[in-house]
C-alpha angles and dihedrals in degrees: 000000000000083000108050085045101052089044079044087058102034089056088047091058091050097055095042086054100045083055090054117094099168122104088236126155098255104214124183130214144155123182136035127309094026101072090043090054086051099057088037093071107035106084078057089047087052091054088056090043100258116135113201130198119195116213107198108207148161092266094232095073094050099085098058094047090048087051096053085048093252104130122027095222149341141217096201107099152034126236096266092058093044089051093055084053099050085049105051094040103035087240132155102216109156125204094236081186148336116238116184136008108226115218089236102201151187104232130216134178090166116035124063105210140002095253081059099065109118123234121277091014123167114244111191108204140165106284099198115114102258090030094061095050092049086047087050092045086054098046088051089053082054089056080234094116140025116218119197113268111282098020119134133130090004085052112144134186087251086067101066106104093177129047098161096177089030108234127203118227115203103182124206134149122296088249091052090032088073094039085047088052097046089043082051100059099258099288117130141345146137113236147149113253083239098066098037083061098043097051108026102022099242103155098174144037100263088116099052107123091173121347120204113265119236102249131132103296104040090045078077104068082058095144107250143196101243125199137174109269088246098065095044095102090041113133096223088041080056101051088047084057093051105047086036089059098040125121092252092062091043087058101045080050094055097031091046099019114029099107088067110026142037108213115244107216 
């Protein structure tokens, strides 16, 4: 079903682009806030002369699209993904600048504290590839898990060489992660405040059991607006950059946001 929807909504956004004849900024996002930033400045980019379409997609699919040249930029995604992306496809996709840290976060309606997880629980948590290492860097922050020495953003599960209360880890996708955590009962899981919002309609922190620290390496997963190399010296790319990272979009992060992110410029 993931995948007919995201080839259901690939061959939408051709067809919305090949109908397309202006000379817009094409930029592509998927969850919350992104598509509210969006519309937030483009009443600013129109004063400087800059049209923007926004091309709201399963984020899965944006990559692809950017590559090919059919979209200018995206808000969709941190370094580590894009950098998944760039290796397995020979790409040359570039951050132009983050723009907010997610707190990513373990989530609890029912336990307390961390000390207080039972034994063999079930944690649900993000399966793709960048997603697991940040959850088990996470989990080993918590004192909850041990990773081999060494072991940071290409962290497994096959790294975790302690599991005291041996807990058990069932992966989906981030989507499925927060429907997994309501159907449970609200125990555990490991999940981005956007999609918490989005499935299960959590729009504060009330259910963060730990929430990931700012520090050198998680600095790293700040969400970013993304662009081909080619287009980073673009004028227009530029302006984006200007109005995206302007005091009026910081605010509406902390003042709408704030629960969940900490802006990045």
């Amino acid at each position: 079903m993931k995948k007919l929807y995201i080839i259901f909504t690939l061959l939408l956004s051709l067809l919305l682009i090949s109908c397309s004849n202006d000379d817009a900024l094409i930029i592509g996002v998927d969850f919350y806030p992104m598509p509210q930033i969006v519309d937030l400045i483009e009443s600013d980019l129109e004063k400087e002369g800059i049209k923007v379409r926004k091309l709201q997609m399963d984020y899965n699919a944006q990559n692809a699209l950017l590559f090919r040249n059919e979209m200018d930029g995206n808000l969709i995604q941190h370094q580590h993904f894009m950098n998944f992306f760039n290796n397995a496809q020979n790409a040359d996709l570039v951050v132009a600048q983050p723009v907010y840290h997610s707190k990513f976060a373990l989530y609890s309606a029912y336990y307390e504290s961390v000390e207080d997880i039972e034994e063999n629980e079930t944690i649900y948590m993000p399966i793709d590839v960048v997603n697991t290492s940040r959850a088990l860097l996470l989990l080993q922050s918590a004192g909850l898990i041990t990773l081999k020495e060494g072991k940071t953003t290409d962290a497994t599960l096959d790294d975790i060489v302690s599991n005291p209360k041996n807990l058990k880890f069932e992966q989906h996708g981030l989507l499925d992660t927060a429907f997994k955590y309501r159907d449970s009962g609200k125990r555990l899981a490991i999940m981005y405040p956007s999609y918490a919002k989005t499935a299960i309609n959590l729009g504060d922190d009330s259910e963060f059991l730990f929430n990931e620290e700012i520090n050198e390496i998680t600095q790293t997963y700040a969400i970013s607006f993304v662009v081909r190399s080619s287009m980073l010296n673009d004028s227009r790319i530029q302006k984006f950059i200007e109005i995206l990272t302007s005091e009026k979009v910081k605010q509406w992060i902390i003042d709408n946001y704030g629960y969940a992110a900490i802006p990045a410029f």
